[in-house]
C-alpha positions, 0 to 999 in steps of 0.5 A: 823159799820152798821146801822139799817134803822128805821123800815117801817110804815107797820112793826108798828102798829099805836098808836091809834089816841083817846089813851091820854097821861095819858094812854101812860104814865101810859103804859110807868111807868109800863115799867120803873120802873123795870128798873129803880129800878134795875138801883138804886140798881145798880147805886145808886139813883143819876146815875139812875135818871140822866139815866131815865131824859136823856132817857125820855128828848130825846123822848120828843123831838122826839116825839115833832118833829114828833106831829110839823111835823103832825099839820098844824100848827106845829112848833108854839106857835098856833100850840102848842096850838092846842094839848093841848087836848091831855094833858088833855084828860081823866081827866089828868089836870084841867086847868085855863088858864090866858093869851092866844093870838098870842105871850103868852099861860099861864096857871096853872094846879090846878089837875095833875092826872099825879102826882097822878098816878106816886105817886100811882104807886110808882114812886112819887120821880121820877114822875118829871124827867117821865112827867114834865121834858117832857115839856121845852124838848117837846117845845123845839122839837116842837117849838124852838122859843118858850120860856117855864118857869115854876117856880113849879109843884103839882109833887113837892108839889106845889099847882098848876103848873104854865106854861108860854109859849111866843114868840116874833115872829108874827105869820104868816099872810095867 
């Protein structure tokens, strides 16, 4: 069995630096829900939404990953932190944030454009398993001692989602 070496960064154009995620996703939606409306035929609704969450859980860790091993302060809760704006650019969510310091970030999201465009797109009953499956996988490749819950999401018909992220180790004194 042979194996193919991940192709050079030369060989890849770069992602552009100011592209938010909103925007990422949206390209990503486009893309799958062909796919993932012939694998519902195909499959039934059940299989194929199973299919589409492992997919989009296993990038989330990948990419969570690759963002820890390019922020100074990766593999954090501080450097966590510290890309929000990436998540927010573009109008993507209003937040409020109700407790942040060195061990806890929690926030709740009163406006998900994310939902809203998933739902606009057609993609409404599966917006969930595209964009907030992502976050316990995505911290959990970005910084495993961090511990996330989240109890309800505007995806799902909540009136807020309400992120709570915590650990019990200090962070690192220079």
């Amino acid at each position: 069995m042979s194996t193919t070496a991940p192709p050079s960064a030369d060989v890849l154009p770069p992602i552009p630096a100011d592209l938010g995620i909103l925007v990422r996703r949206r390209i990503e939606a486009e893309i799958i829900k062909p796919i993932y409306d012939i694998l519902e035929r195909e499959l039934g609704e059940e299989r194929a939404g199973a299919i589409i969450d492992e997919a989009v859980t296993a990038a989330a860790v990948r990419a969570a990953g690759e963002m820890a091993a390019r922020e100074p302060a990766g593999g954090t809760l501080q450097g966590f932190i510290a890309i929000q704006p990436l998540w927010t650019r573009d109008g993507a969510l209003e937040v409020e944030v109700r407790k942040q310091d060195a061990r806890r970030f929690d926030f709740d999201v009163t406006r998900c454009r994310y939902a809203e465009m998933y739902r606009a797109l057609g993609l409404g009953k599966i917006g969930h398993l595209l964009s907030c499956n992502r976050d316990a996988a995505f911290i959990a490749g970005f910084a495993p001692e961090v511990k996330f819950s989240r109890t309800q999401t505007i995806m799902q018909g909540a009136p807020h989602c309400d992120f709570r992220y915590g650990t019990d180790t200090p962070p690192a004194t220079p």
